[in-house]
PAFIRO-127876 format. One record per residue (C-alpha): x, y, z; residue in one letter. Coordinates in nm, 4 decimals, m for minus. Layout:
X; Y; Z; A
...
END
This chain:
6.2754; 6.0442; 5.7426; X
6.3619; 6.3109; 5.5609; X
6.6718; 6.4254; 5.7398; X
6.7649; 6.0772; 5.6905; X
6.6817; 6.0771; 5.3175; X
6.9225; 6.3942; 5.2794; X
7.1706; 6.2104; 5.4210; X
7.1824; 5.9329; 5.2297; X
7.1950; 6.1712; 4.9395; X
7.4984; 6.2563; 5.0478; X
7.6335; 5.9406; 5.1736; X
7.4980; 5.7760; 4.7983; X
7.6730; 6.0941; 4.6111; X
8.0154; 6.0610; 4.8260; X
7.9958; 5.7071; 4.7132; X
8.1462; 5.7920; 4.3568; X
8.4900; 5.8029; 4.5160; X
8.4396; 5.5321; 4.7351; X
8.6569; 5.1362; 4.6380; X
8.3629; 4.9532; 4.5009; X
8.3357; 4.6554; 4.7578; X
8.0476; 4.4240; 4.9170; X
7.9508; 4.5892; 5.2089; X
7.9863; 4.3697; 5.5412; X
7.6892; 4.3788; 5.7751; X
7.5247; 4.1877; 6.0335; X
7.3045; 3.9726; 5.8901; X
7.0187; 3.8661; 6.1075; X
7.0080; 3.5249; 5.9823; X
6.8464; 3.4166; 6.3953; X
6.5727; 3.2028; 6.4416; X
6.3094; 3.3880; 6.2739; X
5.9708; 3.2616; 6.3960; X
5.5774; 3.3614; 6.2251; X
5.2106; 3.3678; 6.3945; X
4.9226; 3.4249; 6.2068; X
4.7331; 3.6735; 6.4807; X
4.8467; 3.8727; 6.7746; X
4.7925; 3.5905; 7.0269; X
4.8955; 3.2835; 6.8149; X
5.1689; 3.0660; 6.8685; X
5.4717; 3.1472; 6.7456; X
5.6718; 2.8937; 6.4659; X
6.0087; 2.8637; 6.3179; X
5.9953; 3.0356; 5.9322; X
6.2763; 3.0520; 5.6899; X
6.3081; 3.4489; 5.6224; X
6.2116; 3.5772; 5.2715; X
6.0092; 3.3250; 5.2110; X
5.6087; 3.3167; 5.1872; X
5.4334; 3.2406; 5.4686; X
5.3756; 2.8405; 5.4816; X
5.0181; 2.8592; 5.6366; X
4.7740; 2.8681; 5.3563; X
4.5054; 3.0617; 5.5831; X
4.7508; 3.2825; 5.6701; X
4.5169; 3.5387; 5.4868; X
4.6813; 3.8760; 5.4532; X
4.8331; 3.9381; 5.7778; X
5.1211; 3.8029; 5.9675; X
5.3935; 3.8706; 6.2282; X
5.7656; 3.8158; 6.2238; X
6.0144; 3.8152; 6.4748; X
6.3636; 3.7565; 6.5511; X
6.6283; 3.8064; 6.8511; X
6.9023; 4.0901; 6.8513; X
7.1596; 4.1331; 7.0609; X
7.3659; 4.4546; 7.1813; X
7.6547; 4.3534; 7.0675; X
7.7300; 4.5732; 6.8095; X
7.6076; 4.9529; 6.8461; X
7.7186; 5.0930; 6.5449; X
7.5177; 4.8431; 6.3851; X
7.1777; 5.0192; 6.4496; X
7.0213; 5.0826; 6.0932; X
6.7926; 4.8176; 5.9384; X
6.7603; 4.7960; 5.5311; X
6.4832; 4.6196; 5.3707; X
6.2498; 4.6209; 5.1013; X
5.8874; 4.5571; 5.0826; X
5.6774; 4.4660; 4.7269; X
5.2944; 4.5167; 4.7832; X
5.2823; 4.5467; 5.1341; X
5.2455; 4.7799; 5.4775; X
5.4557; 4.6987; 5.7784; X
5.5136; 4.7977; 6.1068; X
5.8182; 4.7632; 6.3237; X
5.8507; 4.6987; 6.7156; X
6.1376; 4.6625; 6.9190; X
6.0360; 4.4985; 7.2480; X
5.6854; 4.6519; 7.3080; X
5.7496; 4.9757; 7.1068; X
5.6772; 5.0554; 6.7939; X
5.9612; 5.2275; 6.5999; X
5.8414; 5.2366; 6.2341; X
5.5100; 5.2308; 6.0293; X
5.4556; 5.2092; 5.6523; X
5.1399; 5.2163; 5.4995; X
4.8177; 5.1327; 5.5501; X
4.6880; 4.8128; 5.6592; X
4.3922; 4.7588; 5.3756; X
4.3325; 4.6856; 5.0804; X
4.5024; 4.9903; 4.8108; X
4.2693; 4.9674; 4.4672; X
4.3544; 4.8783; 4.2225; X
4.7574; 4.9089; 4.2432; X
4.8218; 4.7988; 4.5894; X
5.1029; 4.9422; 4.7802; X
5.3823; 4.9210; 4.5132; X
5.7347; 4.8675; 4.5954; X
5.9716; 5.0589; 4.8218; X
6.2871; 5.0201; 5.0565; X
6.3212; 5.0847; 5.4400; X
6.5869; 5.2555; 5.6348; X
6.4935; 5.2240; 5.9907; X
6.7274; 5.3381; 6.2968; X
6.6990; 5.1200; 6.6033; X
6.6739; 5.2936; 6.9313; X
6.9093; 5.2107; 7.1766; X
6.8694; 4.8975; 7.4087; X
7.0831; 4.7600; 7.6663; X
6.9313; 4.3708; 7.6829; X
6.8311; 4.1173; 7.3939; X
6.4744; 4.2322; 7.2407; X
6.2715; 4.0514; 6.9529; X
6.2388; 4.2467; 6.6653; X
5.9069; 4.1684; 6.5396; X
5.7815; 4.2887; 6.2141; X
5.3538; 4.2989; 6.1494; X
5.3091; 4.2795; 5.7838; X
5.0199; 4.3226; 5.5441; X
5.0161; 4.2104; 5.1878; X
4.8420; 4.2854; 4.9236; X
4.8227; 3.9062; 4.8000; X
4.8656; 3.6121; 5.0423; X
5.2129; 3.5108; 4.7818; X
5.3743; 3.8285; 4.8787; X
5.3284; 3.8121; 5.2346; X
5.6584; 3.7653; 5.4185; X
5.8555; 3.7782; 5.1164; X
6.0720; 4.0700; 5.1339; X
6.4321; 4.1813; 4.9898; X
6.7393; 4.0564; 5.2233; X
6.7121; 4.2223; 5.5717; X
7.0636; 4.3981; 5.6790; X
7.1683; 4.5465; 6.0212; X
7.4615; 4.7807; 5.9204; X
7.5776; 5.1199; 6.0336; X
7.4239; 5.4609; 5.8269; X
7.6499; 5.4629; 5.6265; X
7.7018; 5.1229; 5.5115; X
7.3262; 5.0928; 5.4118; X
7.3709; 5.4127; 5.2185; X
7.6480; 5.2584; 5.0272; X
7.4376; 4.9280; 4.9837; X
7.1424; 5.1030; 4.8256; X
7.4393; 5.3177; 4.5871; X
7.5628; 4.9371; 4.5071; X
7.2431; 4.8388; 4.4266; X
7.1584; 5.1180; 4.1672; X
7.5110; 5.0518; 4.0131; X
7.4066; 4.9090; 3.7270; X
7.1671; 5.1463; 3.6358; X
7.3361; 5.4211; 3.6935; X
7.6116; 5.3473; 3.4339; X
7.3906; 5.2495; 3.1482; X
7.1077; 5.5783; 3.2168; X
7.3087; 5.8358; 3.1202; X
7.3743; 5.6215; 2.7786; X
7.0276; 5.5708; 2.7042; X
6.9706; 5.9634; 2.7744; X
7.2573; 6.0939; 2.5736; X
7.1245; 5.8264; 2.3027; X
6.7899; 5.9773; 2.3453; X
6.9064; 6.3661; 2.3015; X
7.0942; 6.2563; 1.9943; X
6.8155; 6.0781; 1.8036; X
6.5844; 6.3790; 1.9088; X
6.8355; 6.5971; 1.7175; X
6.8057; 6.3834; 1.4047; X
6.4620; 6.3759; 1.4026; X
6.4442; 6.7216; 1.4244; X
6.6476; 6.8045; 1.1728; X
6.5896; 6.5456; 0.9131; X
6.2657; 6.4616; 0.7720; X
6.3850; 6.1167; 0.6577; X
6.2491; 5.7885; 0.8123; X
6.0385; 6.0066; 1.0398; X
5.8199; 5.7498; 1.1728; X
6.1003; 5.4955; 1.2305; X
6.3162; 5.7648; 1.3835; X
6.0162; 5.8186; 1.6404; X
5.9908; 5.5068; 1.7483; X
6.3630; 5.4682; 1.8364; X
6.2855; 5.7887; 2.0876; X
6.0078; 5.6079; 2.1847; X
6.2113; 5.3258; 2.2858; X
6.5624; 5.5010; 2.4103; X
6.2423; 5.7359; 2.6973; X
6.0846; 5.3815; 2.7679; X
6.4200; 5.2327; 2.8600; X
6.5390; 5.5553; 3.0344; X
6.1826; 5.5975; 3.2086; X
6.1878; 5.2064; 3.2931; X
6.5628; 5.2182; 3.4119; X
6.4355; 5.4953; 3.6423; X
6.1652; 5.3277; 3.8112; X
6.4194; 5.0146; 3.9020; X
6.6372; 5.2128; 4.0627; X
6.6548; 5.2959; 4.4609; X
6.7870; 5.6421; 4.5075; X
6.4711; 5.7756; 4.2802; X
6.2804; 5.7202; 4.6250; X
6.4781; 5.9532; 4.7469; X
6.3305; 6.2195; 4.4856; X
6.0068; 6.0762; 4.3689; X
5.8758; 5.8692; 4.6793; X
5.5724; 5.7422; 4.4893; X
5.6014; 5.3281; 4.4907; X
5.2707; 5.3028; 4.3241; X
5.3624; 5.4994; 4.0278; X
5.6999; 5.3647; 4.0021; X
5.5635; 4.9758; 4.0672; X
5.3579; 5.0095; 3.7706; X
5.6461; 5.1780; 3.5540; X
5.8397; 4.8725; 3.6146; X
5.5900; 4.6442; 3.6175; X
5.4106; 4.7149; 3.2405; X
5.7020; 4.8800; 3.1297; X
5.8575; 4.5127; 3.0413; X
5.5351; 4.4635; 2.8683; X
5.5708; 4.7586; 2.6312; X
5.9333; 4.7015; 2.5823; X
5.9154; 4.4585; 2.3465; X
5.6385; 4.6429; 2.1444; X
5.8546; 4.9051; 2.1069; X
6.1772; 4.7186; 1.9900; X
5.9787; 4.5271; 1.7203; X
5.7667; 4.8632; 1.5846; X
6.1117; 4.9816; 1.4744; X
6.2083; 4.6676; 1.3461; X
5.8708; 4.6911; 1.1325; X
5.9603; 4.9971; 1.0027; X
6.3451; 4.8585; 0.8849; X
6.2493; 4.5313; 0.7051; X
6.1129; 4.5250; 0.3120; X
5.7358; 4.5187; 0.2894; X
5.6991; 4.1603; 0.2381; X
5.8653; 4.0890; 0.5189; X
5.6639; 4.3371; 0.7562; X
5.3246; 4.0960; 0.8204; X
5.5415; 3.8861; 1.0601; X
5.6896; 4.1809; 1.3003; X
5.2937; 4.2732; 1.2798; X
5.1616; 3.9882; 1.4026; X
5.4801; 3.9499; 1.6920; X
5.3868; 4.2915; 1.7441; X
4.9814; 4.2055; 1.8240; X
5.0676; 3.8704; 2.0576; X
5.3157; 4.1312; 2.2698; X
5.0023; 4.3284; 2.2656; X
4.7583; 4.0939; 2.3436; X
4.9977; 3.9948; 2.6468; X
5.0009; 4.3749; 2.7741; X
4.6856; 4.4330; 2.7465; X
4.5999; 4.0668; 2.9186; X
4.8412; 4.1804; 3.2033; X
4.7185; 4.5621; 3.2355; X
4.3793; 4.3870; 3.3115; X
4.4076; 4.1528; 3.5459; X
4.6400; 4.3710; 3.7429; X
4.3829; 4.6414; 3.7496; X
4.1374; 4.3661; 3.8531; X
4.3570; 4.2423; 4.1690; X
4.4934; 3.9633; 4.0114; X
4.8345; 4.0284; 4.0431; X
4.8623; 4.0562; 3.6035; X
5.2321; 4.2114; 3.5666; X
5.3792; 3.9525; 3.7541; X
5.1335; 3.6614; 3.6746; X
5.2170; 3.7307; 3.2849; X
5.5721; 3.7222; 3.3200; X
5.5909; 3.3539; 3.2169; X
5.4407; 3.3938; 2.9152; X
5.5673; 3.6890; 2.8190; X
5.8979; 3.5441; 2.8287; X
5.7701; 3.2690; 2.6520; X
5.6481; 3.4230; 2.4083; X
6.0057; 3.6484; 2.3873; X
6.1681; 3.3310; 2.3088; X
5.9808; 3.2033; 2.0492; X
5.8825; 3.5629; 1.9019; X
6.2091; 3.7098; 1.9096; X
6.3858; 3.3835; 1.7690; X
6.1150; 3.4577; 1.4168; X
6.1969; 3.8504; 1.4152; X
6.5759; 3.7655; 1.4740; X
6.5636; 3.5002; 1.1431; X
6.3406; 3.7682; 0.9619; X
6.6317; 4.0387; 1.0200; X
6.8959; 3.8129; 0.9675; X
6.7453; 3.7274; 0.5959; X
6.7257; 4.1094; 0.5635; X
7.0699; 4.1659; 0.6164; X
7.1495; 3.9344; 0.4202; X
7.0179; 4.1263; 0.1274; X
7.2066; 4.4122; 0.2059; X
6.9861; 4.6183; 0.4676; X
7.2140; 4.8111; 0.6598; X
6.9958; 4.9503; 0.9205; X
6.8907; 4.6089; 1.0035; X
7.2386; 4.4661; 0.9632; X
7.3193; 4.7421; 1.2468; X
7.0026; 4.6908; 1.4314; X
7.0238; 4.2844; 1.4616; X
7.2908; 4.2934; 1.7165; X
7.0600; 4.5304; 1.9816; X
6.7277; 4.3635; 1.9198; X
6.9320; 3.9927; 1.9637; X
7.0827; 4.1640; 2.2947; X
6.7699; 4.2842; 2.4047; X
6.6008; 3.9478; 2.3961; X
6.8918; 3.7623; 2.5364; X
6.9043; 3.9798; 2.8118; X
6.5326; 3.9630; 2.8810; X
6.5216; 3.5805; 2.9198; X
6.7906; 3.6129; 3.1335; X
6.6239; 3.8098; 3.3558; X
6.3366; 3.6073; 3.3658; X
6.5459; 3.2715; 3.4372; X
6.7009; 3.4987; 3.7318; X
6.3948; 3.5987; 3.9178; X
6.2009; 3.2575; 3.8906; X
6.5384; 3.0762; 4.0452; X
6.5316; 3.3613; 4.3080; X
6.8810; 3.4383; 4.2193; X
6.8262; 3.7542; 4.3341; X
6.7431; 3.9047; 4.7121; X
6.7072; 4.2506; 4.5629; X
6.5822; 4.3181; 4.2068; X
6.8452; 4.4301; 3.9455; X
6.7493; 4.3743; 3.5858; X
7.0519; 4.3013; 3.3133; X
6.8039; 4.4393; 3.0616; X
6.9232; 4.7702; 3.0578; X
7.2787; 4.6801; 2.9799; X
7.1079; 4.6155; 2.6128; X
7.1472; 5.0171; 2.5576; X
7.5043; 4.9991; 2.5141; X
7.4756; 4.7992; 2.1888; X
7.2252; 5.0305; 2.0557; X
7.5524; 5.3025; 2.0167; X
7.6186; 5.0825; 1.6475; X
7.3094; 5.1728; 1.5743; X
7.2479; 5.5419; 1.6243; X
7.6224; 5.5678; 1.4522; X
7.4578; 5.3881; 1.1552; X
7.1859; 5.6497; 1.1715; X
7.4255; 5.9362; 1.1606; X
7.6449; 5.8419; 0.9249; X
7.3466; 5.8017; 0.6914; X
7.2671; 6.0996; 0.7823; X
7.6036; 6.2400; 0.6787; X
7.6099; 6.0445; 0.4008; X
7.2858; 6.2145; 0.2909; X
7.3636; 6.5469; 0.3469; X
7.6733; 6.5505; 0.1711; X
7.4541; 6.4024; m0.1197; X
7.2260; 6.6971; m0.0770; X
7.5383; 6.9307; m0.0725; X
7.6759; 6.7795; m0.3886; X
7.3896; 6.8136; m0.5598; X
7.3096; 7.1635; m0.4578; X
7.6627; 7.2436; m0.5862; X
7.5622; 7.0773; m0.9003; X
7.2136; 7.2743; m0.9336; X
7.4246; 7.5916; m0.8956; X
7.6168; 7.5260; m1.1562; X
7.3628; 7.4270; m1.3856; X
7.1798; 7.7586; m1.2597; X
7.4928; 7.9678; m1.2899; X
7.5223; 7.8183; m1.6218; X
7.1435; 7.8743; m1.7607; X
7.1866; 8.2187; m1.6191; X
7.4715; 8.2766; m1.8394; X
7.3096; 8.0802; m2.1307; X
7.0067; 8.3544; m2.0457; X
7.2241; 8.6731; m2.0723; X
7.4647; 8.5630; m2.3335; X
7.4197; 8.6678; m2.6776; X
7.5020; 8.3107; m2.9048; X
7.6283; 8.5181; m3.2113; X
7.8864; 8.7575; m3.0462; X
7.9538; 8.6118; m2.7306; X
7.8798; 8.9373; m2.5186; X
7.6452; 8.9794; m2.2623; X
7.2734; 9.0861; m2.3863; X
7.0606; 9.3701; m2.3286; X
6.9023; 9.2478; m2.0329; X
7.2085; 9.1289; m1.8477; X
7.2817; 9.5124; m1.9128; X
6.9764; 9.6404; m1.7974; X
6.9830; 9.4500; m1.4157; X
7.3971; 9.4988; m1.4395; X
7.3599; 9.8651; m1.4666; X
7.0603; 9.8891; m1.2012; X
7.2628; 9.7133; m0.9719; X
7.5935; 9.9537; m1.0155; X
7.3484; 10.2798; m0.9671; X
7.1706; 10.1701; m0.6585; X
7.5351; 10.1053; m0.5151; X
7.6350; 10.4285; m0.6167; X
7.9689; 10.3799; m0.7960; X
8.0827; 10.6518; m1.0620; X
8.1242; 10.5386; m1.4028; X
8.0604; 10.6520; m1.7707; X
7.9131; 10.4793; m2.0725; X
8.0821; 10.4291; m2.4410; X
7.7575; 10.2989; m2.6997; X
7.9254; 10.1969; m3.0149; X
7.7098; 10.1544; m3.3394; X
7.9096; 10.0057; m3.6650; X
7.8705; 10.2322; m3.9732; X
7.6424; 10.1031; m4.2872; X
7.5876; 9.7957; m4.1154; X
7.2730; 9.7762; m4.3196; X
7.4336; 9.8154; m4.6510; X
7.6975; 9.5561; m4.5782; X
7.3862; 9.2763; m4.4743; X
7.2055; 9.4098; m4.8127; X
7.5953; 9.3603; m4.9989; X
7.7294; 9.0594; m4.8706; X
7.4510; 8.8907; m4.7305; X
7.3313; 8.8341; m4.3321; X
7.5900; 8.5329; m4.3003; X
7.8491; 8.8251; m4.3910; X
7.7014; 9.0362; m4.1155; X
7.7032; 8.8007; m3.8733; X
8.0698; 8.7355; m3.9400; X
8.1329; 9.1309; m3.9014; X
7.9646; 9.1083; m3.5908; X
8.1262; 8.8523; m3.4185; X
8.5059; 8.9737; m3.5281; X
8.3920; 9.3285; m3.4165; X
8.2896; 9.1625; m3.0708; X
8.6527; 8.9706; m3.0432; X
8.8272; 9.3194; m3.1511; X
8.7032; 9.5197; m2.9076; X
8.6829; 9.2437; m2.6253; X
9.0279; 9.2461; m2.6382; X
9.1290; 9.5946; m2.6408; X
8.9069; 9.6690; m2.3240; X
9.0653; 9.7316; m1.9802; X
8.9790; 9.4370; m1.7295; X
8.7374; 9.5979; m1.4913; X
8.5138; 9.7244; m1.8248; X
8.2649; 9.5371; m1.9088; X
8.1170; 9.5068; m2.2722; X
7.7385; 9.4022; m2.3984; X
7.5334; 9.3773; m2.7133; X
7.2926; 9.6599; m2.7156; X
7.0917; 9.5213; m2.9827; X
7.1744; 9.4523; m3.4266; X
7.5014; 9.6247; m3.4371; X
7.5030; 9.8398; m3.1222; X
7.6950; 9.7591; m2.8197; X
7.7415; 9.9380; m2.4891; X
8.1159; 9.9520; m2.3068; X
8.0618; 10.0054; m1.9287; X
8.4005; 10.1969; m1.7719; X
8.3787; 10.2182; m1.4061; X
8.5930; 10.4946; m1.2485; X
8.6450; 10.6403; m1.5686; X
8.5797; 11.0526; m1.6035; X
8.4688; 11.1696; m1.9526; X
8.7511; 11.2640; m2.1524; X
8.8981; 10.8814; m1.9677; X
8.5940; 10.7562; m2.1489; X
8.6115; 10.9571; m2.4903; X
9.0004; 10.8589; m2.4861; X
8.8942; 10.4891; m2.4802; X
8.6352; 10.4955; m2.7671; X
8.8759; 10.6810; m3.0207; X
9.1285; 10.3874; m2.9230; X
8.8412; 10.1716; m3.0160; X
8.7442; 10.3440; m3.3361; X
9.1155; 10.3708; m3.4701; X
9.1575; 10.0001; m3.3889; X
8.8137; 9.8822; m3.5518; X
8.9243; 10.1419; m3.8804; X
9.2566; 9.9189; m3.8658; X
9.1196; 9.5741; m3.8380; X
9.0432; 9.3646; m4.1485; X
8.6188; 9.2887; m4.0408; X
8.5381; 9.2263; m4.3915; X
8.7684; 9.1091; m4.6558; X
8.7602; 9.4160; m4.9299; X
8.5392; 9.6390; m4.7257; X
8.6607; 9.8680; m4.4500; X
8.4535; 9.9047; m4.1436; X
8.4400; 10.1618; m3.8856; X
8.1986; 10.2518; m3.5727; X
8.1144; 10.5430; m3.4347; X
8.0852; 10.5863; m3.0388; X
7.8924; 10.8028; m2.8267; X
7.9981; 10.8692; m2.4429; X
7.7901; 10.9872; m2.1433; X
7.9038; 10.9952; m1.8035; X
7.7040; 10.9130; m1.4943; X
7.5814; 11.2336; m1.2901; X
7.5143; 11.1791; m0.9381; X
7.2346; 11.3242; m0.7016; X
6.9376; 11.3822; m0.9367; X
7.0639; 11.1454; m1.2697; X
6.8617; 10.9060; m1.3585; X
6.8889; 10.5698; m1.5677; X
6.6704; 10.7234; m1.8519; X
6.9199; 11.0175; m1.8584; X
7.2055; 10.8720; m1.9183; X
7.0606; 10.6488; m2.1788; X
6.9605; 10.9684; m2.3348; X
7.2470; 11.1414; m2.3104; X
7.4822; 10.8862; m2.4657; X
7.2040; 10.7948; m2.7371; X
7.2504; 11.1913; m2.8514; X
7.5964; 11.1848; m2.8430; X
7.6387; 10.8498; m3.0529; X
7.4165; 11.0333; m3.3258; X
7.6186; 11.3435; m3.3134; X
7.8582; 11.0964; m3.4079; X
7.6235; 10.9657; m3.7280; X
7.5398; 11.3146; m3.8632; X
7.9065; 11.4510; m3.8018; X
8.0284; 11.1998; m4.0435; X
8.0826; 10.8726; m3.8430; X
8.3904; 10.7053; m3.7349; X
8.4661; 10.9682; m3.4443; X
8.3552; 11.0198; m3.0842; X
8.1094; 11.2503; m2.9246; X
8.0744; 11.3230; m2.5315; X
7.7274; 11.4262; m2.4141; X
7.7051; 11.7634; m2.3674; X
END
């Protein structure tokens, strides 16, 4: 079996490049006869039907003629739902699945058959012994077909069709709502349960499919995947919902949300006590979907009414979803189909409107959060300048000095400092009053502001001092720059009658062992070599 498992691999993977077509096969649609016990009698039975004996218990054997007529024809496909079987061709036995007893408390689960017939020259009954877990289920299996290899292999691909074009949606879905919620902390919870949902449908789409037999041959687990996994669907749809709709609105998707899981739990518990619960609930489960799912649909649609866009986007999914579910159910109670396929998962496809809705709110936010970051820098760059700007002159303050010039040391560029102190400031305040002074102060700021070389920068020591940075500037450079500052200060009308000047002291920065204390120092003596050599002229450091 498992050289024939690899090959179907390959058959099933070489069947993405094959026309998509019914297979033809040779249906063995014979006179299929039934006895209850290995020495009944045997009776005509339509196939895939249950047993018509009711004390047929949970046993019976099933036969039916084939012929050698076709040899290439030698591969039977089948499927089995809660049951063991063994095959005999003739007097031989030529398969075996399962065991013939009771399985607690899951049963047997749900798998398909690929059997090869031996060769055989004459006609020969194929006769099939069954064992079922519930009298209901015994000889009802899906359609038996006698095809070549490779025709099965492409009936089983067929088969898995529909899942296999709507998984890879709900994973990709899945990956890109896992991204959002981890990196966005808004609607958490709701975001959560849409993963929850997209891995129910994907795990749920698995577990209906064929070829994951191939992989993960374990029908019991798988069974009961498919089997509660429609219970917890709907729980899962409507916990979202819950989290979309206004608060007043969110005691009805509760209470929808408890009757789903009063039905799950009602179905989890008389499966687990052998009373067949997933499929014995299905009725009113989808009962209960159609009258639910018709009061959360008018709940949403008043919602969206009122402008909630991720229930306007979520409405059409959640409608789908229910549609699709009923549909299913009216399917598999007409026995429309021989081999389960759900429509249910085709519902992912219209949850791509809504993760788009998600992201582009998510866009939408974080472009909000980017335009208001740009406006908080702003405001910061502006409080910042509002922090080192001094109101009166318009320069920047001592402190913006003190981290400015901190900042140009530990980089280590060259530069050289011009402090500039106006002369008899005090006696002009005393004179004309501080108003006066302030005036002096501010035209003496504008004066010199404008008579600087771009790349200098200019602050407001403190009262009427003020430092001129010069970067790239040598000493005499420096002392050359003051005296054009003193001459043009000397020149400029400051005070109407009165003629101000300002001295200037200049220090250059020494690098290697200079400090910030010693050039302060440095330039400080200088400026009042300035003072006591008779003011309005410049002195270097020495």
């Amino acid at each position: 079996m498992k050289r024939i498992g690899l090959f179907v691999l390959c058959l099933w993977s070489l069947s993405f490049f094959m026309p998509v077509f019914p297979c033809q096969a040779a249906e063995l649609d014979g006179s299929w006869q039934y006895r209850l016990s290995d020495e009944g009698g045997w009776q005509s039975y339509l196939p895939n039907t249950p047993v018509p004996a009711l004390q047929a218990g949970h046993e019976v054997w099933l036969r039916v003629q084939v012929l050698p007529d076709a040899p290439s024809a030698d591969t039977l496909l089948f499927a089995t739902k809660g049951q063991a079987v063994e095959i005999f061709l003739g007097d031989r036995e030529i398969y075996r699945d399962g065991e013939f007893a009771p399985q607690k408390p899951w049963g047997h689960g749900h798998k398909w058959h690929l059997v090869t017939l031996p060769d055989f020259a004459q006609p020969s009954y194929l006769m099939l012994h069954i064992y079922a877990d519930s009298p209901r289920e015994l000889g009802v299996f899906g359609r038996i077909t006698l095809d070549d290899f490779s025709g099965q292999a492409q009936r089983i691909f067929l088969t898995d069709l529909l899942y296999i074009i709507t998984l890879p949606v709900v994973v990709l879905l899945g990956m890109l709502v896992l991204m959002y919620v981890l990196n966005s902390r808004r609607h958490k919870r709701m975001n959560m349960y849409i993963l929850a949902l997209l891995a129910l449908m994907a795990l749920w789409t698995v577990s209906l499919t064929n070829v994951k037999q191939l992989f993960f041959n374990y029908p019991v687990f798988w069974d009961f995947v498919a089997g509660f996994g429609c219970y917890l669907l709907p729980l899962a749809a409507n916990a979202i919902v819950m989290e979309m709709v206004e608060p007043q609105r969110r005691m009805v998707i509760w209470r929808t949300i408890q009757a789903y899981g009063c039905i799950a739990v009602l179905a989890l518990v008389t499966e687990a006590l052998g009373f067949e619960g997933f499929s014995g609930c299905r009725q009113l489960l989808y009962a209960a979907l159609l009258l639910l799912q018709t009061l959360v649909g008018w709940v949403m649609w008043h919602s969206a009414q009122q402008g909630n866009v991720y229930v306007k986007y979520t409405l059409i999914p959640m409608v789908t979803m229910g549609v699709l579910g009923l549909v299913d159910g009216i399917l598999f109670f007409r026995g429309f189909w021989h081999w389960q396929v759900y429509l249910l998962p085709l519902s992912v496809y219209t949850f791509v409107t809504f993760v788009i809705c998600i992201l582009r709110d998510h866009i939408l936010h974080e472009r909000s959060l980017l335009a208001h970051a740009g406006d908080l820098q702003v405001e910061i760059a502006a409080a910042l300048q509002r922090v080192e700007q001094d109101e009166l002159t318009g320069c920047r303050n001592r402190g913006a000095f003190e981290g400015f010039i901190q900042q140009q040391i530990a980089a280590g560029r060259e530069f050289a400092l011009i402090m500039l102190d106006i002369d008899f400031f005090k006696q002009v305040n005393d004179t004309y009053g501080h108003d006066r002074g302030d005036e002096v102060l501010a035209k003496f700021s504008r004066t010199v502001t404008a008579a600087l070389p771009p790349d200098c920068e200019f602050f407001r020591w403190g009262g009427e001092e003020f430092v001129v940075y010069c970067p790239q500037k040598s000493r005499a450079e420096a002392a050359a720059l003051a005296g054009e500052i003193c001459r043009l200060v000397a020149d400029t009308e400051l005070l109407a009658g009165q003629k101000i000047t300002v001295s200037a002291g200049v220090a250059r920065w020494h690098t290697g062992a200079d400090t910030q204390a010693g050039i302060f120092r440095r330039m400080d003596d200088a400026l009042y070599g300035a003072k006591c050599g008779g003011r309005n002229q410049v002195v270097t450091e020495q």
